[in-house]
GUDREN-86768 format. One line per 3 residues: for each residue x, y, z of C-alpha. Coordinates in steps of 0.1 Angstrom, whole numbers. Layout:
BEGIN
X Y Z | ...
***
This chain:
BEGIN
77 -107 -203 | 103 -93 -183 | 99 -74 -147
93 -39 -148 | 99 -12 -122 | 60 -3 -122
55 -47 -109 | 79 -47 -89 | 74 -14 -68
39 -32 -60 | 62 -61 -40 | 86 -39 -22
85 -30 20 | 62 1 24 | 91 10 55
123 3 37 | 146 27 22 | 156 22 -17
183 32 -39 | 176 28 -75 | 207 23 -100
215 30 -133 | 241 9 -155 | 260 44 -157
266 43 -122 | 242 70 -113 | 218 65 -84
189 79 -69 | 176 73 -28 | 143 74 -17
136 67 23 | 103 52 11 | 92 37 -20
55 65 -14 | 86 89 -21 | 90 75 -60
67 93 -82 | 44 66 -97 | 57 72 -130
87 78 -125 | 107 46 -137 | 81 25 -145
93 15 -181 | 124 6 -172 | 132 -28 -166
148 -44 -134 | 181 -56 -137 | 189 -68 -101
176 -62 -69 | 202 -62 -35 | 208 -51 -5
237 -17 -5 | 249 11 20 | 241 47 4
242 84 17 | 210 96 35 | 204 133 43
208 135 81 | 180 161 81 | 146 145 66
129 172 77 | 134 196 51 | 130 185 11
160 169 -2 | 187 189 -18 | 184 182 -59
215 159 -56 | 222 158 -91 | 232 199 -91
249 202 -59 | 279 184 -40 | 269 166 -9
293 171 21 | 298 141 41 | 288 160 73
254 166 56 | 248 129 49 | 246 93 69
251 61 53 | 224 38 57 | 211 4 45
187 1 14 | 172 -22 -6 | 188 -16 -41
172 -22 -74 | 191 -20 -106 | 170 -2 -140
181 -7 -175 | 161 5 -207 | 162 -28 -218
153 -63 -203 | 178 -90 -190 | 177 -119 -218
159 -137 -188 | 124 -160 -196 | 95 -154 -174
76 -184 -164 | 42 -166 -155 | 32 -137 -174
4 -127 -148 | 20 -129 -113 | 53 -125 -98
67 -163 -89 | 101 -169 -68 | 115 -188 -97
106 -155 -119 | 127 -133 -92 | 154 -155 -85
181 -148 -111 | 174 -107 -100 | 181 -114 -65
218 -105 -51 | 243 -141 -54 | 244 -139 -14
245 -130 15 | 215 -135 42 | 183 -142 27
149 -150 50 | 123 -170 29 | 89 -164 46
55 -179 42 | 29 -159 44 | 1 -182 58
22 -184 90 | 48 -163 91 | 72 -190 98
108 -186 79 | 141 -202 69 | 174 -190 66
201 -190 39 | 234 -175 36 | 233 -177 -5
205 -173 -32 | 220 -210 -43 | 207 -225 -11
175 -217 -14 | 152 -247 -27 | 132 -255 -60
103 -261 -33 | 100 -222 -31 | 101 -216 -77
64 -220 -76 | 52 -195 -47 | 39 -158 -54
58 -134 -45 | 43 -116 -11 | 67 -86 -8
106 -83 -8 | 117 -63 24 | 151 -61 48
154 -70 85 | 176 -70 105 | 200 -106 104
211 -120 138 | 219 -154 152 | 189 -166 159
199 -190 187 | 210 -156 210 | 175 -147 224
187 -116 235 | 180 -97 207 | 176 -60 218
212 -62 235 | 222 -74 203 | 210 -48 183
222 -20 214 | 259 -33 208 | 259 -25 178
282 4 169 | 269 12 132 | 243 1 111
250 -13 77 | 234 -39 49 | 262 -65 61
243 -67 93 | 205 -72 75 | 192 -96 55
163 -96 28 | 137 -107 36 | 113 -126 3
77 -132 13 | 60 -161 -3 | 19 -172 -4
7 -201 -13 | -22 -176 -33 | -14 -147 -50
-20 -110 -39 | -51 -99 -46 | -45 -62 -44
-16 -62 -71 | -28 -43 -105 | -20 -69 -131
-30 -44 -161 | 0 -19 -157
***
């Protein structure tokens, strides 16, 4: 069985923006994934899932213009990281290993070739680094799948992060990395039965 929109939404950071893409080119940006309708999307099947740079309303006070009758100026808009998660109407000819719960080896081939990942386990938050999807281990295929998020990537051997992160002129997806959360258990709060 392949990975549906309505599984994977369960997995995704409560706090990170999203932009979900269509093979036509067409997209659609949400600041939280509680901002998707649950129905909307949820037959579709997921084609990738990265990490992209799309337009934000500056002003998320007010309802979002319907962007799909009206042109956006550029004044009106600020570019801003987001997790992004391709849709098709069909599945990827990819072969699922579990049927009942997400595993990193079922996620894998979805996940962006590169660049900055953080693998973290759950039962103590610890973490490792990679720079591609390739360098992550085989040791990781047989986790569940905690949640798929985006933090911000810097060297880790500068402790200083804050002035780090103050130097910074712009933010962007080239300066994050996604971040896979892995248990040893799987999550007991995901609905199997959608």
């Amino acid at each position: 069985m392949a990975i549906q929109f309505k599984e994977i939404r369960q997995y995704l950071a409560r706090n990170t923006r999203l932009s979900i893409c269509f093979e036509d080119g067409c997209y659609h940006d949400y600041l939280m994934i509680s901002d998707i309708p649950a129905e909307k999307y949820k037959d579709l099947y997921v084609y990738g899932i990265g990490m992209i740079d799309v337009e934000f309303s500056k002003d998320i006070y007010t309802f979002p213009k319907n962007v799909d009758d009206a042109t956006i100026s550029i004044k009106d808009v600020t570019l801003e990281p987001a997790i992004e998660i391709v849709l098709r109407e069909t599945p990827r000819g990819i072969e699922r290993k579990a049927e009942e719960v997400l595993l990193f080896k079922d996620i894998k081939p979805y996940l962006q070739i590169g660049r900055n990942f953080a693998v973290v386990n759950r039962e103590d938050w610890s973490y490792r680094l990679y720079e591609w999807k390739r360098d992550t281990p085989e040791e990781y295929d047989d986790k569940f799948v905690f949640g798929i998020g985006m933090e911000d990537n810097f060297d880790e051997n500068d402790k200083d992060v804050i002035n780090i992160l103050e130097k910074r002129e712009y933010d962007s997806y080239l300066n994050k990395r996604m971040v896979i959360v892995l248990s040893d258990t799987g999550r007991a709060d995901i609905d199997e039965g959608i």
